[in-house]
C-alpha positions as a Markdown table, in Angstrom:
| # | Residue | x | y | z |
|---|---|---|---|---|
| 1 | Unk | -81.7 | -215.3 | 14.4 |
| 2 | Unk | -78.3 | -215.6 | 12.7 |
| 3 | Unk | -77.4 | -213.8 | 9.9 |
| 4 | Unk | -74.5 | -215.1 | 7.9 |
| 5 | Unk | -72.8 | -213.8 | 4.7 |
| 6 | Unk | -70.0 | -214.9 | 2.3 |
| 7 | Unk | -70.1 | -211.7 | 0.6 |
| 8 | Unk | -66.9 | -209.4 | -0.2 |
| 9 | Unk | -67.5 | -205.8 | 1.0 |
| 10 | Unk | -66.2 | -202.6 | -1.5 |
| 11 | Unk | -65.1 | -199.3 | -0.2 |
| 12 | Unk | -66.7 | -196.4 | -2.7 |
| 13 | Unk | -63.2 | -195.9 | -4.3 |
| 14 | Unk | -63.5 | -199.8 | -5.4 |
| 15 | Unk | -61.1 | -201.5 | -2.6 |
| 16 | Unk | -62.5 | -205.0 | -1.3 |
| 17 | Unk | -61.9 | -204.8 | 2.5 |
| 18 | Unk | -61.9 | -208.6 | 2.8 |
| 19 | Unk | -58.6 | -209.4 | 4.2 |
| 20 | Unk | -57.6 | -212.9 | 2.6 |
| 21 | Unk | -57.1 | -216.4 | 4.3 |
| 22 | Unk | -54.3 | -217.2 | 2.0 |
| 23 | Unk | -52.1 | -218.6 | 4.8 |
| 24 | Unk | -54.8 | -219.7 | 6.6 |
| 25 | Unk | -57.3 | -219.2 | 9.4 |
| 26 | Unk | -54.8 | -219.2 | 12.0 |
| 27 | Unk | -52.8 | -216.3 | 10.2 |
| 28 | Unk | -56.2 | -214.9 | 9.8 |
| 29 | Unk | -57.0 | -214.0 | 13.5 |
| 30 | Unk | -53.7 | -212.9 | 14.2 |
| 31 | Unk | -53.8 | -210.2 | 11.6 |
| 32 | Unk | -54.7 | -207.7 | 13.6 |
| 33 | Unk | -52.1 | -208.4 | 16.6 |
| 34 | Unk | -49.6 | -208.6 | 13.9 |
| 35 | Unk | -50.6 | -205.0 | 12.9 |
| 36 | Unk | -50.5 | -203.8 | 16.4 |
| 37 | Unk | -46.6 | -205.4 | 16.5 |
| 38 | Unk | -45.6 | -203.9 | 13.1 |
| 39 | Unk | -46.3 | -200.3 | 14.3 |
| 40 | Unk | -49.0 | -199.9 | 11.5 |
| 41 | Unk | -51.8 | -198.9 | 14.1 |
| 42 | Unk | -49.4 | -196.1 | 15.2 |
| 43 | Unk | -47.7 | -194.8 | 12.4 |
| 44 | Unk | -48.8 | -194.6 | 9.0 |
| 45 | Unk | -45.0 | -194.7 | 7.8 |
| 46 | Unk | -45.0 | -198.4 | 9.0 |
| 47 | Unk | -47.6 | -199.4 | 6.7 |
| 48 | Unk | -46.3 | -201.3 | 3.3 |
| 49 | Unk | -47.3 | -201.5 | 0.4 |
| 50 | Unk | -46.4 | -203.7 | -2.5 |
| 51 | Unk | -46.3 | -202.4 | -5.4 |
| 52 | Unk | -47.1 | -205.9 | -7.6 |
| 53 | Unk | -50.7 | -205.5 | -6.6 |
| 54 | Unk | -51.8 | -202.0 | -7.1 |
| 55 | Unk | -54.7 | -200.6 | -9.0 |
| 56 | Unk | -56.2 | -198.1 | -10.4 |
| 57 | Unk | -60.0 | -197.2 | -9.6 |
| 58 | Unk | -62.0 | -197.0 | -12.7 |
| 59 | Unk | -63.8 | -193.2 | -12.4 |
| 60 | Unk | -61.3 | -191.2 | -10.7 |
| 61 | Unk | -58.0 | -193.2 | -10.7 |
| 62 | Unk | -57.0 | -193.3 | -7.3 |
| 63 | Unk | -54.6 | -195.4 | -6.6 |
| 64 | Unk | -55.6 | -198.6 | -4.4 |
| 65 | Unk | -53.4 | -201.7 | -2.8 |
| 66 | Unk | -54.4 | -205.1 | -2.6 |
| 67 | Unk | -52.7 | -207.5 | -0.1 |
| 68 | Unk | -55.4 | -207.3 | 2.7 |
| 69 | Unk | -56.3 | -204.0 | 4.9 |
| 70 | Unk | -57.5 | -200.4 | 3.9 |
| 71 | Unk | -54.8 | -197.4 | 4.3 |
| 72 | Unk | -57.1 | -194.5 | 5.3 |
| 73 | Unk | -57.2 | -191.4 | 3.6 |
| 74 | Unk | -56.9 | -189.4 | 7.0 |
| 75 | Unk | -54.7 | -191.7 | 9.3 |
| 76 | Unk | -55.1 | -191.6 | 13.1 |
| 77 | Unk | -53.3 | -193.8 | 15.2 |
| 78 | Unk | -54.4 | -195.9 | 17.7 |
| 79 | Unk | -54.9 | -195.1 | 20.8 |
| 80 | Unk | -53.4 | -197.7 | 23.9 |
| 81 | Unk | -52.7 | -196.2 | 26.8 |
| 82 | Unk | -51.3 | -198.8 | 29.6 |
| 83 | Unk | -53.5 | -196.1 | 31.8 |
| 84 | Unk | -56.7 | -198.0 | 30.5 |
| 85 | Unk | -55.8 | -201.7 | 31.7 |
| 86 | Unk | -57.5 | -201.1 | 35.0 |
| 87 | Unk | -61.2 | -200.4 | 32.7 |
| 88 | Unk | -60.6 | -202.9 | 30.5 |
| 89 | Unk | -60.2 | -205.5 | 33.3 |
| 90 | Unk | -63.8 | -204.6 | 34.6 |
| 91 | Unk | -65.1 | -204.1 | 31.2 |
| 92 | Unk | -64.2 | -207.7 | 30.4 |
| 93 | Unk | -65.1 | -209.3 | 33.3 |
| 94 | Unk | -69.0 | -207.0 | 32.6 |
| 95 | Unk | -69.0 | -205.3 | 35.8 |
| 96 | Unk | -69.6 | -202.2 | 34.1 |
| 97 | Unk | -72.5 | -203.8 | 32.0 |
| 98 | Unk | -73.7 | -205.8 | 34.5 |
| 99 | Unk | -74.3 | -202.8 | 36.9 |
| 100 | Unk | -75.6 | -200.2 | 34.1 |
| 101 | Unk | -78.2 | -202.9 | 33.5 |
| 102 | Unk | -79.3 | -203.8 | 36.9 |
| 103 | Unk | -79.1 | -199.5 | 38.0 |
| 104 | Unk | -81.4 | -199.0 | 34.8 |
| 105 | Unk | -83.9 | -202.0 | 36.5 |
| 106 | Unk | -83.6 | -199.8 | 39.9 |
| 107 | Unk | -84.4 | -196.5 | 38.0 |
| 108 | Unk | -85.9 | -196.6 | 34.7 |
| 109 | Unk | -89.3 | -195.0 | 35.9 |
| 110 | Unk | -87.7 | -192.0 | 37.8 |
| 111 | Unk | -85.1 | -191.5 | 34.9 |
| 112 | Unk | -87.8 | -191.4 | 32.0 |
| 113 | Unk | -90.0 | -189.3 | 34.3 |
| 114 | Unk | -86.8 | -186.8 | 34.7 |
| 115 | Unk | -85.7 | -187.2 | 31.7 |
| 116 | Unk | -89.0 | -188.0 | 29.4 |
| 117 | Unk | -86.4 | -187.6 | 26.1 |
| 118 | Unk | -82.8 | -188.4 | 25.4 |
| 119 | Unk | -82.3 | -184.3 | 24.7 |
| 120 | Unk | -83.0 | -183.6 | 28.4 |
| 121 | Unk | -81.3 | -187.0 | 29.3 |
| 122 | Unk | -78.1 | -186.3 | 27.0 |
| 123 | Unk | -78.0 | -182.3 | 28.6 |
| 124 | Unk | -78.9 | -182.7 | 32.1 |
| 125 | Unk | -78.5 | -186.5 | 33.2 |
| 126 | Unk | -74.8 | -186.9 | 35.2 |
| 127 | Unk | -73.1 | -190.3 | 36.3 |
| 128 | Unk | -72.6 | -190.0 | 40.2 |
| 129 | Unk | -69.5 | -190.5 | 41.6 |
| 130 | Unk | -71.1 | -193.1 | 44.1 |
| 131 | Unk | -72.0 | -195.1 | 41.1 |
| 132 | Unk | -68.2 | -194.9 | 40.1 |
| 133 | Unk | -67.2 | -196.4 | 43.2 |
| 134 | Unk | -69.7 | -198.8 | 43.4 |
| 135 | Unk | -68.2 | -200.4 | 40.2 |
| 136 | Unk | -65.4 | -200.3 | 41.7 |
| 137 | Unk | -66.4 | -202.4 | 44.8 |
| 138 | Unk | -68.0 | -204.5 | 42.7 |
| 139 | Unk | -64.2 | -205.9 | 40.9 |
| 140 | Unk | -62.9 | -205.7 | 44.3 |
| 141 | Unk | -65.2 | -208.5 | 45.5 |
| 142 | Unk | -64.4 | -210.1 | 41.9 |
| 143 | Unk | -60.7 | -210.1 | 42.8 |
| 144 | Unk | -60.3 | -207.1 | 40.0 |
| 145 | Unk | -57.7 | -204.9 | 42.3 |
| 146 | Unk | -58.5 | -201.1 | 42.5 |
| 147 | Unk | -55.7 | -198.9 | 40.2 |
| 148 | Unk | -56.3 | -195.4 | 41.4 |
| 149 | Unk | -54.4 | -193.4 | 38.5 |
| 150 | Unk | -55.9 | -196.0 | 35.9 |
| 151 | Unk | -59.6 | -195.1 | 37.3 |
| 152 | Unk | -58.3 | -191.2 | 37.2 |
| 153 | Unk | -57.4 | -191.5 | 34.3 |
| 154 | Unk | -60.4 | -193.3 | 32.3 |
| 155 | Unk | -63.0 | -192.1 | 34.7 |
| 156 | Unk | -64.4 | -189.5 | 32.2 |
| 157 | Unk | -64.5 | -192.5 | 29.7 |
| 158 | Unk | -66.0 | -194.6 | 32.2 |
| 159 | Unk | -69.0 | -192.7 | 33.1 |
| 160 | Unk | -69.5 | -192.0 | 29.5 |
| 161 | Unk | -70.0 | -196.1 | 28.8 |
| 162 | Unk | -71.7 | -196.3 | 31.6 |
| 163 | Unk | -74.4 | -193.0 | 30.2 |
| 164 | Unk | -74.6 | -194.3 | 27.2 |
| 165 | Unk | -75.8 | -197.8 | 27.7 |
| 166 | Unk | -78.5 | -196.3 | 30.0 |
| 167 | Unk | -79.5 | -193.9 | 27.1 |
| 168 | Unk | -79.4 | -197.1 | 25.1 |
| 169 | Unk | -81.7 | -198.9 | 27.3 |
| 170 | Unk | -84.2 | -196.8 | 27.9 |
| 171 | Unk | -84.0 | -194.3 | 24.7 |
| 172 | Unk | -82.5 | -196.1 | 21.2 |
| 173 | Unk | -79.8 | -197.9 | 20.3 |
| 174 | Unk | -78.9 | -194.5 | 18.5 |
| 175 | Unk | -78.4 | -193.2 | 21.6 |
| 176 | Unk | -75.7 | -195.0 | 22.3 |
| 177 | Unk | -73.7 | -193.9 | 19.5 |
| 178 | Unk | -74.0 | -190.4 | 20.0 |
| 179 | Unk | -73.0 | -190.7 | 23.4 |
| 180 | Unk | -70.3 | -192.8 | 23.5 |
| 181 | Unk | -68.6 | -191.6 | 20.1 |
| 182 | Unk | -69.4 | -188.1 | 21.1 |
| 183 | Unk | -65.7 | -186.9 | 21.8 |
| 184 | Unk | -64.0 | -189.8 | 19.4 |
| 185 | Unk | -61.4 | -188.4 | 17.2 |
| 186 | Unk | -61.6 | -190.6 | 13.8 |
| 187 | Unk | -65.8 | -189.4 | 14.3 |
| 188 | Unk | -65.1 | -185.9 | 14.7 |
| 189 | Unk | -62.4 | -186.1 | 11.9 |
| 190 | Unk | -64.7 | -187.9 | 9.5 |
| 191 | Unk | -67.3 | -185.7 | 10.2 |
| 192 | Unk | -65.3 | -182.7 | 9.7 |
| 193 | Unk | -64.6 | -184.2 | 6.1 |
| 194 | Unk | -68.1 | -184.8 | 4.9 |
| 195 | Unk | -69.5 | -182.4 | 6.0 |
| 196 | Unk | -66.8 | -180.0 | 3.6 |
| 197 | Unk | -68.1 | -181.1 | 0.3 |
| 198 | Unk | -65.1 | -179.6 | -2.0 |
| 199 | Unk | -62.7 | -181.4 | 1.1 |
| 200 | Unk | -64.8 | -184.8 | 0.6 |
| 201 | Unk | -64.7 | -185.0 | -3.2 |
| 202 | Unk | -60.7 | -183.9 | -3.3 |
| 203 | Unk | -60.1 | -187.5 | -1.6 |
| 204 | Unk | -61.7 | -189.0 | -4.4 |
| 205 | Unk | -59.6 | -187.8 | -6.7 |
| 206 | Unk | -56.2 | -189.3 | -7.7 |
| 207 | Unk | -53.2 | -187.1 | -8.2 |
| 208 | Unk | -51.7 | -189.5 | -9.6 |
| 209 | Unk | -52.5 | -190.5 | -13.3 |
């Protein structure tokens, strides 16, 4: 089934977060490398504005840009280590996937009978270190080279994909989520934010009339 939309999507504060194919589709996919070259993913100081398409929200008078993008209120810059080249590599050619979904096949009844919820599974339920280098092996034989400080340094992110597509599998596709989003910064940040109710509705507000 394919769902399709033309629709325009609107942040609560009343900014359309379509970005606009003025120059074209071309232009259009290259947004977000163009981004990445500016500096704007890195530093919110590289971001511009122009100031012949601003607005003002109707209820609270915040002040909102047009021109394509959405300036977050809390800014955290992208994260692109050269250290996770080595994951990506295996990620894209789905070795990782490929062998989370054939270990669940191999395990499934012993890891529900273990772990009969995803509580237990979430507390209890460790990714070995054999399975590690057996993802490994696997790129090797796929011509994806071994990089030992790469793997070092992504393994904890690693065997956190690799957890929570089991959890996904066999749990929810909820699961997931609260696995691999456990630890992530803009998650914890905007949870930090909602859940401070006086914090939440201060964003809303312009200072700025």
């Amino acid at each position: 089934m394919v769902r399709l939309t033309t629709a325009h999507y609107y942040t609560p504060s009343g900014r359309c977060i379509q970005k606009p194919y003025d120059e074209g589709v071309s232009e259009y996919r290259k947004d977000y490398e163009n981004r990445i070259l500016s500096g704007e993913m890195f530093n919110a100081d590289s971001i511009i504005f122009s100031d012949s398409i601003t607005y003002k929200t109707l209820l609270n008078g915040r002040t909102v840009h047009g021109g394509g993008g959405v300036m977050p209120d809390i800014f955290i810059p992208l994260d692109t280590s050269v250290h996770y080249s080595y994951i990506n590599k295996l990620r894209r050619n789905n070795i990782i996937y490929n062998f989370a979904l054939e270990y669940i096949d191999q395990n499934r009844n012993e890891i529900k009978s273990k772990y009969p919820d995803f509580k237990d599974f979430n507390a209890k339920y460790e990714i070995s270190e054999k399975m590690i280098s057996d993802i490994v092996e696997t790129g090797i034989k796929d011509g994806i080279e071994k990089n030992e400080e790469s793997l070092l340094f992504g393994k904890a992110d690693l065997k956190k994909e690799i957890k929570a597509i089991i959890a996904r599998d066999i749990y929810s596709r909820d699961d997931f989520y609260k696995i691999y989003y456990n630890d992530d910064e803009a998650v914890i940040e905007a949870l930090r934010v909602i859940e401070n109710q006086k914090n939440y509705n201060n964003l809303l507000v312009s200072t700025q009339h």
